[in-house]
N, C-alpha and C positions, 0 to 999 in steps of 0.2 A: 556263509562264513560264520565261523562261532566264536562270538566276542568274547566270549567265559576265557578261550584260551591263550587270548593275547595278553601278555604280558610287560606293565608298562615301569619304567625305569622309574624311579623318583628323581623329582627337579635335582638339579644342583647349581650354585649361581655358576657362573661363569668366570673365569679367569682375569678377567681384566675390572670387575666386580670385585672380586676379594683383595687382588690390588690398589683400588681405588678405596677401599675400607681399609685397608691398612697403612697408606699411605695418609688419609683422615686422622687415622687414631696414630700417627706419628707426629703429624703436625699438631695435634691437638694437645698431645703429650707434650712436646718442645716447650708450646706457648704456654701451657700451665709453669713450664720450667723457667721461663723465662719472667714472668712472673713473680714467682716466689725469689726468685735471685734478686729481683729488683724492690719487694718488701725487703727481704734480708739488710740491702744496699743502704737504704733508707733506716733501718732500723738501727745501724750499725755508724751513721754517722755521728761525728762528736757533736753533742749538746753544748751548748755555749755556758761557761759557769755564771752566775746571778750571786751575787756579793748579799749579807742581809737589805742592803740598801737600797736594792733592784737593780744595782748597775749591771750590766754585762760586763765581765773581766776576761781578759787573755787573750782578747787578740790581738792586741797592738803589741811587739816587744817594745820596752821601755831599753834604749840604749844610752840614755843618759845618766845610768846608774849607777 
């Protein structure tokens, strides 16, 4: 038998392989997304105002006014 004239396919991964890598790089996606939504969240909350005097000012309403 003459090996010279077999001819052999190249690998390719399998189907349930390229699912599972893209399925990775879904979730891997999301949680980076999820992530940055929750800097943003954070970034995006109100600061409390500081009077020259160091007090913290605004959160109490004053109804006695």
């Amino acid at each position: 038998m003459d090996v010279s004239t077999v001819k052999t396919q190249p690998a390719q991964p399998s189907q349930q392989a390229k699912r599972a890598d893209e399925v990775h790089q879904v979730q891997k996606r999301e949680a980076q997304e999820k992530d940055n939504n929750a800097k943003i969240a954070q970034q995006t909350q109100a600061k409390p105002v500081v009077n020259t005097q160091g007090q913290t000012t605004g959160r109490i309403l004053n109804t006695t006014a």
